[in-house]
C-alpha positions in Angstrom: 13.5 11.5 -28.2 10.6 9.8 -25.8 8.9 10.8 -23.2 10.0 9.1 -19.9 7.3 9.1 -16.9 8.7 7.4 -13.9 6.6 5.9 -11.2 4.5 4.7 -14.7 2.9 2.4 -12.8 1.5 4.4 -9.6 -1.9 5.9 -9.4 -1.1 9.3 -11.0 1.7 7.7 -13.4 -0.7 5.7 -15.1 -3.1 8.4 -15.9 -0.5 10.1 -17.2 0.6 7.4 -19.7 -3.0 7.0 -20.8 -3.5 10.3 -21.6 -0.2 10.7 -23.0 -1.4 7.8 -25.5 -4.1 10.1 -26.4 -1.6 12.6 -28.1 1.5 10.7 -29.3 2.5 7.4 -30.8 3.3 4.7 -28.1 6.6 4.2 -29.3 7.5 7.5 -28.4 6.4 6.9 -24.6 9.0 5.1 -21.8 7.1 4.0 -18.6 9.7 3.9 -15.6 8.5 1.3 -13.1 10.1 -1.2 -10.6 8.1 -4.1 -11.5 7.5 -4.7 -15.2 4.6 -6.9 -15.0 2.4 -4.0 -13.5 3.1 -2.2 -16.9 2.7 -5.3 -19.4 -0.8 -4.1 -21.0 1.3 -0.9 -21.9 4.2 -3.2 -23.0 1.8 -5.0 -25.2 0.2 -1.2 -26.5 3.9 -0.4 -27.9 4.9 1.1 -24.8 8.9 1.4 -23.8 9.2 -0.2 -20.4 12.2 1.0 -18.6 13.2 -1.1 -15.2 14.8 1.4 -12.8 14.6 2.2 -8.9 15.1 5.8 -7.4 17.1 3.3 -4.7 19.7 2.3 -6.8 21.0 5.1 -8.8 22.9 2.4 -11.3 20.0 1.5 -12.8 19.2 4.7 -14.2 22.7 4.6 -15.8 22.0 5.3 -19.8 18.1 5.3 -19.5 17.6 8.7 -20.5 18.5 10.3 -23.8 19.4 13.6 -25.1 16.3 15.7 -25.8 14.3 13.9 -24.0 11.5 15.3 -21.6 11.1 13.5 -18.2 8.3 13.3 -16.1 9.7 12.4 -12.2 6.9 11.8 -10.1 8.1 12.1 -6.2 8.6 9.0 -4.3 6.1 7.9 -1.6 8.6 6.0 0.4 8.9 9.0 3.0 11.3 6.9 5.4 14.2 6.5 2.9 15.1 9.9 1.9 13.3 11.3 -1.2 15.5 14.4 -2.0 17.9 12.1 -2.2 16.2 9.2 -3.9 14.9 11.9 -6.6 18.8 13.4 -7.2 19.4 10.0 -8.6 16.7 11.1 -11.5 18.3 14.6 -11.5 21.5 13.6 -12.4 20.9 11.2 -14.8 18.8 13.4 -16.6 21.3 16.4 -16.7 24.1 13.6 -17.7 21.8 12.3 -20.8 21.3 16.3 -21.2 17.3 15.8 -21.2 15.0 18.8 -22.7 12.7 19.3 -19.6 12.1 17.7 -16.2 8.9 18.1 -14.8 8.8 17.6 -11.1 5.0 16.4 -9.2 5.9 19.3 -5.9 3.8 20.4 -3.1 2.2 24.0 -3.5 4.1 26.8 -2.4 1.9 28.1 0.2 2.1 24.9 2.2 4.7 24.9 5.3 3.7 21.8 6.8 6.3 18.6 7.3 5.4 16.8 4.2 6.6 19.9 2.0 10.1 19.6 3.3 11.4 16.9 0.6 9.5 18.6 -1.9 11.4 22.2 -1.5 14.7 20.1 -1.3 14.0 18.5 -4.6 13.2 21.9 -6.2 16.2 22.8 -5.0 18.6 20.4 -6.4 16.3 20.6 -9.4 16.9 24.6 -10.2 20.7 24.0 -8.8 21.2 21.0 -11.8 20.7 23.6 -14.6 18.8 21.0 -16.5 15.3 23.1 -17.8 12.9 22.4 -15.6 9.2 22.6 -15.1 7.6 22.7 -11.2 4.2 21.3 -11.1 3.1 22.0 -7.4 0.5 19.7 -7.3 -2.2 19.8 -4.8 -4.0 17.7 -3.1 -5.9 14.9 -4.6 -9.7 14.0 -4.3 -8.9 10.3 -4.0 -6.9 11.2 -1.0 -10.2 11.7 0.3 -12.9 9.3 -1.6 -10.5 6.0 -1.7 -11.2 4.9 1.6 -14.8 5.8 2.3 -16.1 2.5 4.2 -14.7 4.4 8.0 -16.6 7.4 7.2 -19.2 5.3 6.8 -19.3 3.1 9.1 -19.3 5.7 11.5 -21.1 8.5 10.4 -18.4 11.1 10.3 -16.1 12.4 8.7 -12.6 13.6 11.3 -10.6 16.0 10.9 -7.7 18.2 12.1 -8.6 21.1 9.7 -11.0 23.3 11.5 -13.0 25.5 8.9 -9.7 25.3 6.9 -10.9 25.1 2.9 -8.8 22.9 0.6 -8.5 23.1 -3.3 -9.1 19.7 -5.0 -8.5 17.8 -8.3 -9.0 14.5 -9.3 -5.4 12.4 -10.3 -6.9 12.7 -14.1 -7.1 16.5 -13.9 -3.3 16.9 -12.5 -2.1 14.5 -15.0 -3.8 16.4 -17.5 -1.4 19.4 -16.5 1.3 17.3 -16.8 0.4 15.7 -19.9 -0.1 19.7 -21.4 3.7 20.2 -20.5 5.1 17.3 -22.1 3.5 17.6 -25.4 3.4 21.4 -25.3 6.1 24.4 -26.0 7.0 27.1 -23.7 7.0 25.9 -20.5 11.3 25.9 -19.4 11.7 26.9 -16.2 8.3 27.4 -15.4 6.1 27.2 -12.1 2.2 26.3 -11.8 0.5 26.0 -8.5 -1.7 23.6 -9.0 -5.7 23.2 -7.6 -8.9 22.3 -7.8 -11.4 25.3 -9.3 -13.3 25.1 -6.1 -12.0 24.7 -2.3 -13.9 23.6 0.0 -14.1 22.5 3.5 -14.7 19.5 5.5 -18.0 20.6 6.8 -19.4 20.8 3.0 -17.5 17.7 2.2 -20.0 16.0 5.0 -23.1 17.7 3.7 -21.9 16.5 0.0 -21.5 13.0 1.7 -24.8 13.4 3.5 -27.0 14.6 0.7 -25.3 11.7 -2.0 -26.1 9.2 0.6 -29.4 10.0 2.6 -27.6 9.2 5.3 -26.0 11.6 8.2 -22.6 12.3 7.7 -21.3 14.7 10.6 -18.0 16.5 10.3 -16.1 16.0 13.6 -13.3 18.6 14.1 -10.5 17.1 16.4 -7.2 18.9 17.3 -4.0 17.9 15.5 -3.0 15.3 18.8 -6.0 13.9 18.8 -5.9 12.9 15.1 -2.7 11.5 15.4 -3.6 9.3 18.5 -6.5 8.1 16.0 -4.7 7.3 12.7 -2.2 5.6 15.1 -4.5 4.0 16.5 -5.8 2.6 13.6 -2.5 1.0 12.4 -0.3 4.2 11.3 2.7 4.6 11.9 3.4 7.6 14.6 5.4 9.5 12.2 3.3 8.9 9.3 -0.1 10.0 11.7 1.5 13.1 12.7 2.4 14.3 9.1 -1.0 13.8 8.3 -1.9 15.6 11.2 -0.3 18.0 10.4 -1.3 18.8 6.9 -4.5 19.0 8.5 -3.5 22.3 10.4 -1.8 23.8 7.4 -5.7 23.1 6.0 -7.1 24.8 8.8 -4.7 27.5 8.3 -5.4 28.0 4.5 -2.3 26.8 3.1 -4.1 24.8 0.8 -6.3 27.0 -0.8 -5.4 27.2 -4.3 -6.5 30.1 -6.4 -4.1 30.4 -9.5 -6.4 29.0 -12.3 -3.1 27.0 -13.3 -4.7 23.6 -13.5 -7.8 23.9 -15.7 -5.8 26.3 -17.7 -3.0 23.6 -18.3 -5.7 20.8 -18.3 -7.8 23.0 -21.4 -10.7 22.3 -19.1 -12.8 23.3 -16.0 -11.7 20.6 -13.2 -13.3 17.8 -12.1 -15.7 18.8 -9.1 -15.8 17.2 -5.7 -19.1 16.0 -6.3 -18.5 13.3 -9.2 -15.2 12.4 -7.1 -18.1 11.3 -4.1 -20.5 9.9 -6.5 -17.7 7.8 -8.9 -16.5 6.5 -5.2 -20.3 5.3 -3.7 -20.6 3.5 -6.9 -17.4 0.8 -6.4 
């Protein structure tokens, strides 16, 4: 039996691993990646490193075993079909007849564009009859504090989100979840919605910016058009700009807004507030 993350090598994947390193022997871990080398200080930690695509469903052929529990982390290659590119995990798992597959989804609340693959996954997840855990991530600090130098550079902070409030976490806190359902009993066919303890909104997000600083950082709220004009703009692709976009008016309209206490319940641990996201990001 092993635990399998795939997408071991992304952002959230390898916080998972980490911390999954923490609480069980090495050898009992499998890091799913498409390039090996990304993974070879986990390789040389005892690691299992398992080469597979969600692209080419052969290579998952015999990769998992029975009893294992899986970890399938959703694609980010949104142009090449990830319902189906995350099926190919599905059935594999339910062939090797696998313990538990956890799923990284999208809350329930939100309705936006970006949602859609994540609903058909969940789908063909509860329709495989393999035991199943959803974990309906939100969204991510980093989403917001990786890329600081535009904000600035220019002083502001934009927008499509009105006074919309959104519930953060940093990638450590949601892999923490994670981490608590792989090692843990009692979670089959479970749901958590998870978010950040505190929401908040774009204007605080300035001040917070402002006051770690001592510089001016405005919030400028622009419609949903005008942000996509601007992230296209700025080298986006169209499509790509507009599902932004519009995540940024399921913000405004609260769909974000996480409230269930799921993640720092699963994490054993209040999460990690915006604040030290901000000041951890000014320091690089």
């Amino acid at each position: 039996m092993s635990i399998v993350v795939t997408g071991a090598s992304g952002k959230l994947g390898r916080h998972v691993v980490e911390q999954l390193l923490e609480k069980v022997p090495a050898g009992q871990v499998t890091a799913v990646v498409r390039s090996p080398e990304k993974v070879a200080d986990l390789a040389e930690r005892g690691v299992r490193v398992a080469v597979a695509d969600y692209n080419a469903p052969e290579t998952f052929d015999g990769l998992f075993t029975a009893g294992d529990k899986v970890l399938l982390i959703s694609g980010n290659e949104f142009d090449k079909g990830r319902v189906r590119q995350h099926s190919v995990v599905i059935d594999a798992a339910k062939a090797a007849g696998v313990a538990l597959l956890a799923y990284t989804s999208a809350p329930g609340s939100l309705t936006a564009s970006l949602a859609d693959d994540h609903r058909g996954t969940e789908r063909a997840l509860l329709d495989s009859g393999v035991p199943y855990v959803l974990l309906r991530n939100g969204w991510y600090h980093e989403n917001y504090t990786e890329n600081l130098a535009p904000v600035l550079e220019h002083g502001a902070v934009v927008a499509a989100a009105g006074e919309g409030r959104i519930s953060t976490a940093s990638r450590a806190d949601y892999a923490a979840a994670a981490v608590a359902v792989l090692t843990g009993e009692g979670h089959e066919n479970a749901t958590y919605e998870l978010g950040g303890d505190e929401a908040w909104s774009f204007a605080e997000y300035a001040a917070e910016l402002s006051r770690q600083t001592g510089r001016e950082i405005a919030y400028n709220a622009v419609t949903p058009e005008a942000l996509t004009g601007i992230l296209a703009g700025a080298g986006l692709p169209e499509p790509a700009a507009a599902m932004f976009a519009d995540v940024d008016a399921a913000i405004a309209k609260g769909e974000l807004v996480v409230d269930s206490g799921d993640l720092s319940r699963l994490a054993g641990r209040p999460t990690t507030p915006l604040s030290e996201a901000v000041a951890a990001a000014l320091k690089d």
